[in-house]
C-alpha positions as CSV (number, residue, x, y, z in Angstrom):
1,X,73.3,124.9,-1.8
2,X,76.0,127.1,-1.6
3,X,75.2,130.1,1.7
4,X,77.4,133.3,1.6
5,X,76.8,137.1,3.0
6,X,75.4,139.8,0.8
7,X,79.4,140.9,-0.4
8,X,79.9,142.2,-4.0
9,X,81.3,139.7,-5.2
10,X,79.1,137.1,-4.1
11,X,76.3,139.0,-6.2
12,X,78.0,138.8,-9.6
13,X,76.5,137.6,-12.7
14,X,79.4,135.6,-13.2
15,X,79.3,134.3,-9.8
16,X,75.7,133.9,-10.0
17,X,75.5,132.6,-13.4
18,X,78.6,130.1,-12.4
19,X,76.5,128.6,-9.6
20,X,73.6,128.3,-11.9
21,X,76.2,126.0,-14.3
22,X,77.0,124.0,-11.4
23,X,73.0,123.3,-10.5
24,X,73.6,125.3,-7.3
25,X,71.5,127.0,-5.2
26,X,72.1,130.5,-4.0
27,X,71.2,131.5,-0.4
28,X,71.8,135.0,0.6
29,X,71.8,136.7,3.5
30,X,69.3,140.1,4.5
31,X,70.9,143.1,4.2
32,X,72.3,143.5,7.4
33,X,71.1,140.5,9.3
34,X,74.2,139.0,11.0
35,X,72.5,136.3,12.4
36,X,71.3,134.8,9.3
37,X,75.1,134.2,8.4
38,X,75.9,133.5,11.8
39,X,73.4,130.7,11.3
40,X,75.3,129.5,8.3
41,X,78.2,129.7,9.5
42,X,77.5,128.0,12.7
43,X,76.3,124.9,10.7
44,X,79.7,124.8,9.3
45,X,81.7,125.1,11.7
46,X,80.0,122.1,13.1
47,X,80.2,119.9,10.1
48,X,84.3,121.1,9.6
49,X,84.5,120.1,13.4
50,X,82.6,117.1,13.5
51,X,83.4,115.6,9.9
52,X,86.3,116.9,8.2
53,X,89.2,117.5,10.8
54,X,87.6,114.7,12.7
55,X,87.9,111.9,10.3
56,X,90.7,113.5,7.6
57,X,92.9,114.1,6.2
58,X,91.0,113.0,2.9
59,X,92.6,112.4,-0.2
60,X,90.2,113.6,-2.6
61,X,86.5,115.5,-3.0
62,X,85.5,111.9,-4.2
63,X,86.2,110.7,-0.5
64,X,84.8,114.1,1.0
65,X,81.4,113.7,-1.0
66,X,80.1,110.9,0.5
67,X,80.8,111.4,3.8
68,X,79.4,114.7,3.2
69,X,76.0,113.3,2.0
70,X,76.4,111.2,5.1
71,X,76.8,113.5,7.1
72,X,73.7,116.0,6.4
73,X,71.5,113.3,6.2
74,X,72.1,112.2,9.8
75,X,72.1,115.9,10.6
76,X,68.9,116.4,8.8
77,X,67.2,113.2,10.3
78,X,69.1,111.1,12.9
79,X,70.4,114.0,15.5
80,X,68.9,115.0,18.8
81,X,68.0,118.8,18.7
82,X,68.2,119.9,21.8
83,X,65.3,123.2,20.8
84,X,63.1,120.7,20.0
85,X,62.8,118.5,22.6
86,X,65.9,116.4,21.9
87,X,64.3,114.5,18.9
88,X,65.4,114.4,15.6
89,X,64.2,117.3,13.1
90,X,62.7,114.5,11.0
91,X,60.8,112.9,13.7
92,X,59.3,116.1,14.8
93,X,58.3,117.1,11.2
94,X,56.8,113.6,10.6
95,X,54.6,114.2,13.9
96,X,53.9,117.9,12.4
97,X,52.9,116.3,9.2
98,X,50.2,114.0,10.7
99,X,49.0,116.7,13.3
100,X,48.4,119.0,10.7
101,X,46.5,116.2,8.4
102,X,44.3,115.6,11.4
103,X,44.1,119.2,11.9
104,X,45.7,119.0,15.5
105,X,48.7,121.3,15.1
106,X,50.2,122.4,18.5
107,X,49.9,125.8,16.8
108,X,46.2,124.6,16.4
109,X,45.9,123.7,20.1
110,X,47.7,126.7,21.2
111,X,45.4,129.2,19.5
112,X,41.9,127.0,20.6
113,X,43.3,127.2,24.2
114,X,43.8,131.3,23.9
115,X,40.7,131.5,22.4
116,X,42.0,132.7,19.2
């Protein structure tokens, strides 16, 4: 996944069709949305701050990779997310999961209790 604003260069058929070589996946921001990249860039900063500086220098991308990998899976499943109740993202998506299969979403419940 590779996440950049909407500048020229990052809409290039070279550009695009080098990430395409490389299996990548582009995300793009909305024209004029400075929050989506803020988003992005936010994430970042956070895995610069918490991985790279913090446990570098690093020798080569073969040491950076797996940490990386490491690192976004415990982001992904492992941290405590403090907008959602201070759970992990994959904890609350496995509860979602079997809400919705038992048709008990708290969307569900919300819209029954407005009378929706």
């Amino acid at each position: 996944m590779h996440h950049s604003d909407r500048g020229v260069q990052y809409l290039s058929i070279r550009y695009t069709e080098r990430l395409a070589a490389e299996g990548a996946v582009a995300s793009v921001g909305s024209r004029g949305d400075s929050y989506d990249n803020a988003m992005a860039e936010s994430v970042i900063g956070l895995y610069k701050a918490e991985l790279i500086t913090a446990r570098g220098p690093w020798r080569t991308v073969e040491d950076v990779e797996p940490a990386t990998l490491g690192w976004v899976d415990w982001w992904n499943t492992r941290r405590l997310h403090s907008a959602i109740g201070h759970v992990p993202p994959a904890e609350l998506e496995d509860e979602w999961l079997k809400e919705a299969a038992a048709g008990e979403t708290r969307e569900g419940r919300a819209a029954v209790l407005a009378g929706t």
